[in-house]
C-alpha positions, 0 to 999 in steps of 0.5 A: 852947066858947063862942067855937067857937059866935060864930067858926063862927056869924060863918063862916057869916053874912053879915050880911044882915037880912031886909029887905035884898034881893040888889040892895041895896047893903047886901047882903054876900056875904062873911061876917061873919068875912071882914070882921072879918079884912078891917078887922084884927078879929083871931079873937083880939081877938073870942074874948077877947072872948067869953070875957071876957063869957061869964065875967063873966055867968056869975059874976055868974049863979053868985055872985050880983050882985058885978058892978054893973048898969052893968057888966053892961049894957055888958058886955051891949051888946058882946055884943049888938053881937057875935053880931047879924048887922047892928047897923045894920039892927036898930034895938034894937041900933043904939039901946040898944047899939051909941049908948050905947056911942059916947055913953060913949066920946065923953063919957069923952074929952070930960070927959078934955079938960075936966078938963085945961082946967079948970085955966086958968080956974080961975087969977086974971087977972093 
């Protein structure tokens, strides 16, 4: 039912914030579930996502906290990121969802090559 809800609600949205006008060139006239299919978003990447959050919040809300706060938060910030018409226009998404979530992505690959490198400096000059 849940993803019922985001597919049907992505049909019918187009994205626009209040404050984007006709004549702007920000303003969408196909929806936002036309652009998913249009950039390979595929309905079932976005239903499983769904379903996964979904789930996730409602054990956490049932059980109780099994789930740590940081997971909860991201998990939090990707449903944000799904179900708002348009992160770019709506400042409390960009910032406090969709940069922390590029920040996270961009640190993890950085530290990864770090780690890598970190080897050759630690052997002596020959």
């Amino acid at each position: 039912m849940t993803w019922e809800q985001v597919r049907d609600s992505r049909n019918v949205s187009f994205g626009n914030a209040p404050v984007v006008r006709e004549r702007s060139r920000t303003f969408h006239r196909t929806t936002r579930l036309e652009r998913d299919t249009a950039t390979d978003l595929t309905e079932e990447v976005l239903r499983q996502t769904t379903e996964a959050l979904a789930m996730v919040l409602l054990q956490a809300a049932i059980e109780g906290v099994h789930v740590t706060f940081d997971d909860l938060v991201v998990k939090l910030r990707v449903l944000a990121l799904l179900f708002c018409p348009d992160p770019y226009s709506h400042a409390a998404v960009w910032n406090h969802c969709a940069v922390p979530l590029i920040n996270a992505a961009v640190v993890g690959q950085v530290r990864a090559r770090l780690d890598r490198l970190l080897p050759l400096f630690r052997t002596p000059w020959p």
